[in-house]
Every structure is written in C-alpha cells, then in structure tokens.
C-alpha positions as CSV (number, residue, x, y, z in Angstrom):
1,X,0.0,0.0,0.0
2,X,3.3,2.4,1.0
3,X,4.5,1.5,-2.6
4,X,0.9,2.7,-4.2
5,X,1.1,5.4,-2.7
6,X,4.4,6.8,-3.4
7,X,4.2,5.7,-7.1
8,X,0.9,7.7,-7.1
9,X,2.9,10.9,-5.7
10,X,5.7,10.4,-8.1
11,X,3.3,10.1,-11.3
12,X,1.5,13.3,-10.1
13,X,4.4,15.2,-9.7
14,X,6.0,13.9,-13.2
15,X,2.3,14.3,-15.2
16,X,2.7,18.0,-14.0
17,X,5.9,18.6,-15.6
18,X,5.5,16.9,-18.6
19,X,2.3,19.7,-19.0
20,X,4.6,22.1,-17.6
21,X,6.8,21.4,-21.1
22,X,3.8,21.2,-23.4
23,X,3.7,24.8,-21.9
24,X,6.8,25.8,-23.0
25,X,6.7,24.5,-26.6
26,X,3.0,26.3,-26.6
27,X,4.8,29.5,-26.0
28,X,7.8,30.2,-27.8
29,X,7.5,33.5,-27.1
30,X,9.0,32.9,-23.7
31,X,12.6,32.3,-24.5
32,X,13.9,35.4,-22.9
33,X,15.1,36.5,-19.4
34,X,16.8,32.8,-19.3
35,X,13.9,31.3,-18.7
36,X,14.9,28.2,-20.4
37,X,17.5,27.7,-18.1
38,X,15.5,28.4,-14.9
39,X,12.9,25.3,-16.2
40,X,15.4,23.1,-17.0
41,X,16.8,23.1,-13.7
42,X,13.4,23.5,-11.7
43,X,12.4,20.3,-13.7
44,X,15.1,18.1,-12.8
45,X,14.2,19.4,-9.0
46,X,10.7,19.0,-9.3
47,X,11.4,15.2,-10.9
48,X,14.2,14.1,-7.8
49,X,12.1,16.0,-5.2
50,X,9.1,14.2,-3.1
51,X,5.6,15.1,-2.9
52,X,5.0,16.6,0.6
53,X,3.0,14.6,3.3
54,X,2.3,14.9,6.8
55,X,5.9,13.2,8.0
56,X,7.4,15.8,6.8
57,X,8.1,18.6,9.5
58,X,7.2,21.7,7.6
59,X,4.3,19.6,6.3
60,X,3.0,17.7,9.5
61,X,-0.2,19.2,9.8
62,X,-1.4,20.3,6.6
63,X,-2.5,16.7,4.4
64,X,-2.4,17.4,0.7
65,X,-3.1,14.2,-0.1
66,X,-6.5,14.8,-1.8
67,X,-4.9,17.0,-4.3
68,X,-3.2,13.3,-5.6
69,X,-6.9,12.2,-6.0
70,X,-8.0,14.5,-8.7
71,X,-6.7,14.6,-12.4
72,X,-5.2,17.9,-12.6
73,X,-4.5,19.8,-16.1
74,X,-2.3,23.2,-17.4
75,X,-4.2,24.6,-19.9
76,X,-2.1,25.2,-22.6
77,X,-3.4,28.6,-23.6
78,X,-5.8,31.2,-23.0
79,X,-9.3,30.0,-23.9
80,X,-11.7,31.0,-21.1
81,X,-14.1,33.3,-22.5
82,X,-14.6,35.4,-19.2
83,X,-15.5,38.9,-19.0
84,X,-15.5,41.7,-16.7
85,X,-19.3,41.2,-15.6
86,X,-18.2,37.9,-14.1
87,X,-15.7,39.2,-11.8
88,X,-16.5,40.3,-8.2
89,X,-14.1,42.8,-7.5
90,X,-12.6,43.0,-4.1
91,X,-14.2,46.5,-3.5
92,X,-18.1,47.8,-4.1
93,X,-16.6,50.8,-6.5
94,X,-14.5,49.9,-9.3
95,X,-13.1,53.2,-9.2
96,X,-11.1,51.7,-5.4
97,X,-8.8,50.1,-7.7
98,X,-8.1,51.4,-11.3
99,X,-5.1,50.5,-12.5
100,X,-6.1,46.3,-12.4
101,X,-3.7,43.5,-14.3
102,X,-5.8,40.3,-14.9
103,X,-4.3,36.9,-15.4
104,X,-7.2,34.1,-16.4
105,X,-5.4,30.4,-15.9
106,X,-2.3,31.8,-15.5
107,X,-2.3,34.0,-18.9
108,X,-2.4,37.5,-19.2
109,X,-6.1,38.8,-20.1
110,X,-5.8,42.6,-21.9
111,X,-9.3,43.2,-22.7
112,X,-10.1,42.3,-18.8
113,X,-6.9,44.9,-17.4
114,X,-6.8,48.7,-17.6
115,X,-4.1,50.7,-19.6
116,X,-0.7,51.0,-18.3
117,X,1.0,54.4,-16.9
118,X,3.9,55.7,-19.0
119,X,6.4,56.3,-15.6
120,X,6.6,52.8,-14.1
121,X,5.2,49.6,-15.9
122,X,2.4,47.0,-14.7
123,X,1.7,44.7,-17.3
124,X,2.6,40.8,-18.5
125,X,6.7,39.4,-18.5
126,X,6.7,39.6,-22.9
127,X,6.0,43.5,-23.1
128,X,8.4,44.5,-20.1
129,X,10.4,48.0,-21.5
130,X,14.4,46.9,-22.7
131,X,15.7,49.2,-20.4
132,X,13.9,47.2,-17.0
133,X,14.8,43.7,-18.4
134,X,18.1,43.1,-16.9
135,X,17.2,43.6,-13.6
136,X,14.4,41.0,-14.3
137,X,16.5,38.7,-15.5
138,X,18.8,38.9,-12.3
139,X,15.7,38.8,-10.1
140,X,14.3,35.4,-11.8
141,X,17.8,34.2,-12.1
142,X,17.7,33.7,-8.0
143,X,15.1,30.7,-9.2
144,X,17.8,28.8,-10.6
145,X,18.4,27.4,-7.2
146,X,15.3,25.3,-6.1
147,X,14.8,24.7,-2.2
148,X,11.0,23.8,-2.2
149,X,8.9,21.4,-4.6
150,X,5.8,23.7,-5.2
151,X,8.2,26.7,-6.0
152,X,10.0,24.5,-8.4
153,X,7.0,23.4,-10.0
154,X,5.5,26.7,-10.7
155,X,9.4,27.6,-12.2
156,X,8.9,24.3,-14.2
157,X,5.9,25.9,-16.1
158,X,7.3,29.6,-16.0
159,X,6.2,31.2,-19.2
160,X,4.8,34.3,-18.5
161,X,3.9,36.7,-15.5
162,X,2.3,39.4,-13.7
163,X,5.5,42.5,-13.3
164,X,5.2,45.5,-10.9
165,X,8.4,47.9,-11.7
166,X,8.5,51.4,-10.2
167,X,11.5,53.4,-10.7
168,X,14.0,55.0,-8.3
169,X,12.2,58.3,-5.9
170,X,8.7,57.4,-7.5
171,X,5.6,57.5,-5.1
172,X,2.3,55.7,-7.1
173,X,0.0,57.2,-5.2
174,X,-3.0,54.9,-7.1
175,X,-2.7,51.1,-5.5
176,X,-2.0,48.8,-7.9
177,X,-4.5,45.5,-8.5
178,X,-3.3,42.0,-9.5
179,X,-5.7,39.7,-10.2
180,X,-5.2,36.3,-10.9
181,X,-8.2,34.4,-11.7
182,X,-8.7,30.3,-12.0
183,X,-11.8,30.1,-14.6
184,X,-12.1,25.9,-14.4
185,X,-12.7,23.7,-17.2
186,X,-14.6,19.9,-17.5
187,X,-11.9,18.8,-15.2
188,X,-9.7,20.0,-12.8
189,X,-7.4,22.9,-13.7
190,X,-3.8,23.9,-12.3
191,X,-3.3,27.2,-12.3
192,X,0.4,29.1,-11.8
193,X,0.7,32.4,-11.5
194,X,3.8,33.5,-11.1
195,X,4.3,37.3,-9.8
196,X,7.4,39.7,-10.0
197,X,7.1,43.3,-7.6
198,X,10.3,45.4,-7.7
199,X,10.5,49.0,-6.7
200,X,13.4,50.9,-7.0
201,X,15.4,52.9,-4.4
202,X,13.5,55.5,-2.9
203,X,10.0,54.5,-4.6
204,X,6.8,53.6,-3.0
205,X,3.5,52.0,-4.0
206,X,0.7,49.8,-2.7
207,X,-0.3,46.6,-4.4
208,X,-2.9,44.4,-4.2
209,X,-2.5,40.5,-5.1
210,X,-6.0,39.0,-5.5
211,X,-7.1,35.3,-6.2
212,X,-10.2,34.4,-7.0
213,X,-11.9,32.0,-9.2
214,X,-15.8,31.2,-11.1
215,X,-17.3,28.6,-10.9
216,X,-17.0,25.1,-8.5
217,X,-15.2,23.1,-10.5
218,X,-12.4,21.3,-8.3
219,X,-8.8,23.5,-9.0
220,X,-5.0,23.7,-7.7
221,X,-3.6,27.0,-7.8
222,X,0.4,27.0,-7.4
223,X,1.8,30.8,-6.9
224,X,5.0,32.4,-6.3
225,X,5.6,36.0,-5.7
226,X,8.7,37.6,-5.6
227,X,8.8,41.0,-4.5
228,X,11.8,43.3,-4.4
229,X,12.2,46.5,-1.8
230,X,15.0,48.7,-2.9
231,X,17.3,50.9,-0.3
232,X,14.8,53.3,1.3
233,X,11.8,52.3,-0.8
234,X,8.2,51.3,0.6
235,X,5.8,48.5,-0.5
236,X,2.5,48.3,1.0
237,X,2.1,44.2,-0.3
238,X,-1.8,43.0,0.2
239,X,-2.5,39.5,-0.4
240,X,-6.0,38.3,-0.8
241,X,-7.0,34.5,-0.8
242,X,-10.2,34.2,-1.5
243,X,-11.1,31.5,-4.0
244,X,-13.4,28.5,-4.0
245,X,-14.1,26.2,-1.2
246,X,-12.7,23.0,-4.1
247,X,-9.6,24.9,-4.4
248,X,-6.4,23.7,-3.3
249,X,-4.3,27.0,-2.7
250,X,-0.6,26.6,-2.4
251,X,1.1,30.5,-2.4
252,X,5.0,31.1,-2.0
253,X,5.8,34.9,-1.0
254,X,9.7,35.8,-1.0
255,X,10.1,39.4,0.0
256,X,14.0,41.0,-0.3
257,X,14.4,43.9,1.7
258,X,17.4,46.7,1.0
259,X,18.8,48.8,3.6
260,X,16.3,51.1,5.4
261,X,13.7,49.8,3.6
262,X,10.1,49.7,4.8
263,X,7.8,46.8,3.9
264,X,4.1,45.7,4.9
265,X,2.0,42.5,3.9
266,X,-1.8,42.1,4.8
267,X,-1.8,38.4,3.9
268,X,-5.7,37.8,4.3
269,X,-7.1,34.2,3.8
270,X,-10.7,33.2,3.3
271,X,-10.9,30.9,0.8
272,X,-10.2,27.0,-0.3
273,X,-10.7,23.5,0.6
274,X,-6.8,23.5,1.6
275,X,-4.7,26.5,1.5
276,X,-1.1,27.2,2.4
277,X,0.7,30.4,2.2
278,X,4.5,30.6,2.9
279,X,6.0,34.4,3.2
280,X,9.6,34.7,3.8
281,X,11.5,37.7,4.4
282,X,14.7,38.4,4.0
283,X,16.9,41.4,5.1
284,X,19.8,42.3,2.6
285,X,20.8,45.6,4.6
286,X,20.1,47.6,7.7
287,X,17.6,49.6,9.3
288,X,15.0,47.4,7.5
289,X,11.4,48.1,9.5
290,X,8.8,45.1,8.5
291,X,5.4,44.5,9.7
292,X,3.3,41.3,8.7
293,X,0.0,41.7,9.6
294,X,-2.3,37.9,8.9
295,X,-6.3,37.0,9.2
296,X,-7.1,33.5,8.5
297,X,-10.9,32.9,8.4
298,X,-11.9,29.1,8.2
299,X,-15.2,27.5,8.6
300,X,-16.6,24.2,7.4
301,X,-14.3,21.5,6.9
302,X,-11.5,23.9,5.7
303,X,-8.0,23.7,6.7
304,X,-5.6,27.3,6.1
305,X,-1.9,26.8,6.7
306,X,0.3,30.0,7.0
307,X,4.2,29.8,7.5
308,X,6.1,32.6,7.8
309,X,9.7,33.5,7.9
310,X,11.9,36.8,8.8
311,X,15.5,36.3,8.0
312,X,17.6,39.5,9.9
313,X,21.7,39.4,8.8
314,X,22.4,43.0,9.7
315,X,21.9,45.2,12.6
316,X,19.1,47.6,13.4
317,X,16.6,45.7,12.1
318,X,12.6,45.9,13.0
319,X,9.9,43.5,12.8
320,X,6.2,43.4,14.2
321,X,3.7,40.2,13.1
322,X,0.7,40.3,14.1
323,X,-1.4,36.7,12.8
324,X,-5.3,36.1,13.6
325,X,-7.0,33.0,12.9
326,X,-11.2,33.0,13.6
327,X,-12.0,28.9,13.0
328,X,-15.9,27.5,13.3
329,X,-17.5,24.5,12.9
330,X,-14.7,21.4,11.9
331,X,-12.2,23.6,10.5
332,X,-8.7,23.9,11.3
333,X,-5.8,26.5,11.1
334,X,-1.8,26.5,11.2
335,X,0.2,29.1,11.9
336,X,3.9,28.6,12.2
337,X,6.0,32.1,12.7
338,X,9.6,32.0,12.5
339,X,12.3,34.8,13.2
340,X,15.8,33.8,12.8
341,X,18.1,36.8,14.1
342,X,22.0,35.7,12.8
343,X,25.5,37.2,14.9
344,X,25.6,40.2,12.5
345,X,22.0,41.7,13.3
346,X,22.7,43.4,16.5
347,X,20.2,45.6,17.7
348,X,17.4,43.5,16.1
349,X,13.9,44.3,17.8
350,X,11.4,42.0,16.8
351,X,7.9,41.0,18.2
352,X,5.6,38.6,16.8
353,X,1.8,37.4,18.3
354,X,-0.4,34.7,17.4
355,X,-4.0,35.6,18.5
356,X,-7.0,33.0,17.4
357,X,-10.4,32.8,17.9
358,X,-12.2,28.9,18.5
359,X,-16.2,29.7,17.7
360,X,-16.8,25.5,17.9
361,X,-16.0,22.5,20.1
362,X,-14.6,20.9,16.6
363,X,-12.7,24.0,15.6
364,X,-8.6,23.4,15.9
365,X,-5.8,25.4,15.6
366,X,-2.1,25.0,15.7
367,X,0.1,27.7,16.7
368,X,3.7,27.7,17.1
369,X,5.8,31.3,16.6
370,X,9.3,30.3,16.8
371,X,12.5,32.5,17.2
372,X,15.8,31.6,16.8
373,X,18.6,34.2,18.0
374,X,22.3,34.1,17.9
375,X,23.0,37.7,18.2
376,X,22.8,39.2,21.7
377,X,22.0,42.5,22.0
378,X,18.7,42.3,20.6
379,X,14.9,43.1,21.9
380,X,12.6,39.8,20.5
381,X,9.5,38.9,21.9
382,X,6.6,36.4,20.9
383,X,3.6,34.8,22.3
384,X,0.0,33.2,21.6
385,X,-3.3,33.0,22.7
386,X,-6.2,30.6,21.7
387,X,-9.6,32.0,22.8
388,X,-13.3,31.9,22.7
389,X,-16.2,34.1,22.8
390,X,-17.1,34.9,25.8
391,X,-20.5,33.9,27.6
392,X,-20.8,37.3,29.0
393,X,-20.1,39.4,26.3
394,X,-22.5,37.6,24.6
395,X,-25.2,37.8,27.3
396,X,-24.8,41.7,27.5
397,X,-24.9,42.4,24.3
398,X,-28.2,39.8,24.0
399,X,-29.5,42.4,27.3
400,X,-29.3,45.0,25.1
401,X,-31.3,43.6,22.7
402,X,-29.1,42.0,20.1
403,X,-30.3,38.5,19.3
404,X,-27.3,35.7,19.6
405,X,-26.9,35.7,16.0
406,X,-25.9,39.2,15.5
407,X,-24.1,39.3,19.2
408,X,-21.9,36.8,18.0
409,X,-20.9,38.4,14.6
410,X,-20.5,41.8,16.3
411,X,-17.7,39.9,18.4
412,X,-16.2,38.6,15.7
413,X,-16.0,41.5,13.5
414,X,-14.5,43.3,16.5
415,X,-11.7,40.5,16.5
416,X,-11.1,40.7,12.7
417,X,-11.1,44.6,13.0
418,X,-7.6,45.3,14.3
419,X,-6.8,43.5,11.0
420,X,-9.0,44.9,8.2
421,X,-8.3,48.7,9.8
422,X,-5.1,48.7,9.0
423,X,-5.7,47.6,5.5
424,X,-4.1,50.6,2.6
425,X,-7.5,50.3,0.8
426,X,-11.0,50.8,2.8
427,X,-13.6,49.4,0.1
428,X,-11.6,46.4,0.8
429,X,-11.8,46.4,4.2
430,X,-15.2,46.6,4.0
431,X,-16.0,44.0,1.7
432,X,-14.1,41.3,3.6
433,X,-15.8,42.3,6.9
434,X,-19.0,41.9,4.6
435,X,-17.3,38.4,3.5
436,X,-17.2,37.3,7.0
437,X,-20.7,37.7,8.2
438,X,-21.9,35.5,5.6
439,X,-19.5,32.7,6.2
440,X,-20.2,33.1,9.6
C-alpha cells in the first residue's frame, strides 16, 4: 500500500511537468530573461524531489493528499471566455482600484486589465520595456536554485507573469490590483501564477495580489511572488485569498528587503478546501522596518496553513507580526511564525503574536511562533493565545437587545477589525468584513 502510494505521488508530480513542457513548446514567445534555463533546472528538481506529506516537519499538519486524487490539467493557452461582468471585485466601486492586471489560468487577459502608466510599468513578463529587463532577468535568475517542490513546480511551467516595476524616488500614489483568476474547465485545472514586484530605491507603492476564481469546478492554484524593496523604498504588499471552497491554494511569498527599507503585507485568507501560504522575508541591509499583519478565516471542513519567515543578517533591524485565525465548525488553522536573528543583526527588535479565535468544540488550531537568536543584544518577543467568545459578552450584548446571531458576529468583526483597519484600501476592508458575516 506504501508502494501505491508513493508511485501515485511520483506520477502526479512527473504528469505535472510533462504539461509544464507542453507549456513551454506552446509558447515560444517565452525564450527570454533565461527562462529556459530556470525550467530546466526547476524540472530536474521537481522530478528528484518528493511530494509533501504529513511526516514531513514543515508539512506535519497540513495533508495534501486529496490533491493526488484528482486529475489535474495546465491549460495550454488562454481559452476561457470570461468577461469583466463575471468578476466580483474586491471592493463595491470599481473606481477603489483602477489600475487592475488580470491573469485568467495563468495567462495574461488585456481586454479584462486597464491601460498601463507611461512612468513605471504594470503589465505581463513579454511586453516588459528593454531598459527594466536586466534587472528581471537577475531577479528570476535567483530561481535557478530550487529549495522547495511547489516553487519549483511553478518555475517548471514559467512562461509568463504578472511584473510591478516602479522606478527609483517614484511615489504611485494609485494602489495597484493584480488579479489572478482560475476560470475551471470539465476537469480540474492547475493554475500558476507566477508574480514579479520590484520597486526601485526610494519608490513607493501599494499593491494588491488578489485570487479568485468562477465557478465550483475542483482547481489547484500553485503561486509564487517575488517582490523586491529597494534601499529606502516602501511597498504596501496585500494579499488576498479568496477562491473556491474545491480549491487547493498553495502560495510562496519571497520578499527581499534593502537597507532602510520599509515593507508591509496584509496576507488575508478566506478561501479554499486546503490552503497554504509561505511568506519569507529576508533582510539584505540595515535599518530594515517590516510588519506582517495575517487573518485566516476558516469554517466548514476547511483547513488554512500559514508559515512565515523573517530572516535578519544586519543590525538595526525591526519587525512586528501580528497573525489572527477565527475557526468555526470542523475547520482547522496552522500558523507557524519564525524569526531567525544571525550574529551580524545586532540591535534587532522583533515581536511577533499569534492571536486566534475557537467559535466551535470541533474548531482546531495550531500555533507555534518560533524564534531563533544568535546575536545578543537584541529586543525579541513572541507569544500566543487561543480563545473563545465569551458567555458574557454575549449575554450583554443579547441584554441590550441584540439577538445571539448578531451578538456573535459583532464579536467577531471586533476580533477581525484590528486587521481589516489597518488595510491601505477601505472598500476592501469593508467587503471582507462583509465576506465574514456570511461565512459566519
């Protein structure tokens, strides 16, 4: 039975790759930035590597074994026929986010995205300027070395993607919308969107990283984001997860700080049978300030994984995390923090909290924020707390005339709003509060 089942998680893996190079053959049009060389290499890791399962440490609660069970495809171009109508945007008014870049199965969708600005560029990898394309190819380059199998895999199938450049001392004062949508076919489709953020010394801008998908069709999504803070720059970085509950969500998030750089990620999850976000962070200079600010909401039978990372090699470094997990009915949440301070980063302060709310007896979460600190002169902290509702918060708020129902969402939105107020954009803010009370 062992046998069967490692054969099975061999032949998924391999059937992946093989569609992966369809992919490539599909679009020819791919053949700069080195990207040959980057699949080549994340191939032969993807093909030595082994599929993921719950002995594995980083794995151990999070059981992707029912993605093995379904017959995954790439589509091997764009042939959804979605339009704008069917989108629910992230905000009520359209006009909260104008400048929007849609991917559709991983391909780059014009008629669904808005014009592009003639200062910085947002748009797809094949119609990036010459004169930004070298420091592309040395940020995709650092894919050439392959440490996980789901990062590979999306490298593997790299053909196009969704690229954020701002120039040196720019501000965009207008936040920038990426959405990647998974539009499902007869069977199940594998989606991997692959995004690229760099701003430049001294710029700053807000983006928004959306997934979403139409229709209930069963679907894997497998995402990377790399995302590049120059010296001095600012990137306001929110992630939104909020596909399908038949979507398996697997999202990799590697963030490169320069010195005195300042960098913020909202990483909201909502959606997906089985979800897992990993967002690393790694400090490349000092008097780097970073703040990761996480809301998992889970209900039903869903199970949302985060791991995090912050990596601090130089001195004067800041961090503050912040990750909140509301879980009802048989669902179940992971969080697993981790903040490695190395000899050089002296005078590193760094907090990190893991609050979570239980609203059932069969809700479960797992919380472990884990720091590691070889330097010593530093300032770290980190704790967590697993709660419930309280029987007489809800019985005043019932005395003043509440019924249980709303008593019981007013306490919830109150532990969700510490999270959603600090979000760059309020339209979307207020449409995930929205989001909540009818999950709830």
């Amino acid at each position: 039975m062992i046998n069967t089942q490692v054969a099975t998680r061999e032949m998924f893996l391999a059937d992946l790759v093989n569609q992966c190079g369809k992919l490539e053959v599909a679009n020819s049009e791919s053949s700069a930035y080195g990207l040959q060389d980057l699949r080549d290499a994340a191939t032969e890791y993807v093909l030595a590597a082994s599929f993921p399962t719950v002995r594995d440490e980083e794995w151990r609660f999070t059981d992707l074994s029912p993605v093995l069970q379904v017959p995954f495809h790439v589509p091997q171009s764009n042939q959804s026929s979605v339009k704008l109508t069917d989108i629910i945007m992230p905000v009520k008014n359209r006009d909260d986010l104008p400048l929007r870049l849609v991917f559709v199965n991983g391909f780059y969708a014009p008629d669904l995205s808005t014009g592009n600005l003639p200062d910085f560029y947002v748009g797809n990898l094949s119609k990036v300027p010459e004169k930004y394309r070298s420091r592309i190819t040395d940020v995709l380059s650092k894919h050439k070395q392959q440490t996980e199998v789901f990062t590979a895999l999306n490298t593997a199938g790299l053909v196009d993607a969704a690229v954020v450049f701002v120039p040196a001392n720019m501000s965009i004062d207008l936040p920038i919308h990426l959405l990647f949508l998974t539009a499902p076919g007869a069977s199940g489709t594998m989606c991997q969107p692959h995004c690229l953020i760099i701003a430049e010394a001294g710029s700053n801008i807000t983006v928004v990283e959306d997934y979403a998908t139409i229709g209930n069709v069963p679907a894997f999504t497998n995402a990377v984001t790399d995302v590049v803070v120059g010296e001095n720059a600012t990137v306001n970085h929110v992630r939104l997860q909020r596909e399908g509950l038949d979507v398996v969500h697997v999202g990799k998030s590697a963030i490169e700080q320069a010195r005195n750089s300042r960098y913020t990620c909202h990483a909201i999850s909502l959606g997906g049978k089985i979800s897992r976000h990993n967002l690393e962070v790694f400090q490349r200079g000092e008097g780097t300030e970073t703040t990761l600010n996480g809301l998992t909401v889970a209900f039903g039978e869903q199970l949302a994984d985060t791991h995090s990372l912050i990596d601090f090699n130089h001195p004067h470094g800041t961090s503050r995390q912040l990750h909140k997990c509301i879980v009802g009915n048989k669902a179940r949440a992971v969080f697993n923090g981790k903040v490695f301070v190395r000899k050089a980063a002296q005078l590193t302060d760094a907090g990190q909290l893991s609050r979570n709310l239980l609203l059932s007896p069969r809700a479960r979460v797992d919380t472990k924020p884990q720091l590691e600190i070889v330097a010593d002169n530093v300032k770290c902290s980190h704790g967590a707390t697993v709660s419930q509702l309280e029987d007489d918060e809800l019985f005043y708020l019932q005395s003043r005339g509440l019924d249980l129902e709303r008593s019981r969402y007013l306490l919830i939105d109150a532990f969700a709003a510490e999270m959603l107020n600090q979000l760059p954009i309020v339209g979307v803010a207020k449409m995930l509060s929205t989001c909540m009370a009818i999950q709830e």
